[in-house]
Structure formats: structure tokens, C-alpha cells
C-alpha positions, 0 to 999 in steps of 0.5 A: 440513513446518513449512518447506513450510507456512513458505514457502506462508505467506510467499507468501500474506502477499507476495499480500496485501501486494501486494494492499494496495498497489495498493488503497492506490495506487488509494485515494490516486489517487482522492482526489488526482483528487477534491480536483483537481476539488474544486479546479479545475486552473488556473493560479493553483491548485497541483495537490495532490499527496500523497506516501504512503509506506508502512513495512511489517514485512518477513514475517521480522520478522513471523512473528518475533513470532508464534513 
């Protein structure tokens, strides 16, 4: 049962992460679309460009340090 409850876990905190990446991409795209329009798009001007990587905890690691 302690796996079956293990796996179903696991699998919500995957969605979640999920989740959170694609809010976190979106956050990210609207921000560079808003500092470019900020900004102005011409020749003169370098398009901003943010490059956000994210270092997650894998679940292993993390249910590690719960217990």
C-alpha cells in the first residue's frame, strides 16, 4: 500500500512540476514581449533576451528528506 500511495505521490508532484514550468515559461515570455515593446524593436536596439534555467530537486531526493 506505502508504494501504491508512493507512486500516486510521485505522479501528482510530476503534474505539479509540470505545471509550474509551463506557468514559469509563460511568466518568462510575457515579461521579455513586454520589456521588447518597453524597448522598441529596431535596428539599433538588441531584442532582450532572458535565459532562465531551472534546477529542480528530483522527487527522489525530495521524498528523501521527508521520510
Amino acid at each position: 500500500m506505502e508504494d501504491e500511495e508512493r507512486t500516486h505521490c510521485d505522479a501528482h508532484f510530476q503534474e505539479e512540476l509540470e505545471s509550474l514550468k509551463t506557468s514559469v515559461a509563460r511568466l518568462i515570455s510575457l515579461l521579455e514581449q513586454t520589456l521588447r515593446n518597453t524597448f522598441g524593436e529596431g535596428p539599433s536596439n538588441n531584442p532582450v533576451t532572458f535565459n532562465q534555467i531551472l534546477t529542480i530537486t528530483q522527487p527522489e531526493e525530495r521524498m528523501s528528506k521527508y521520510g
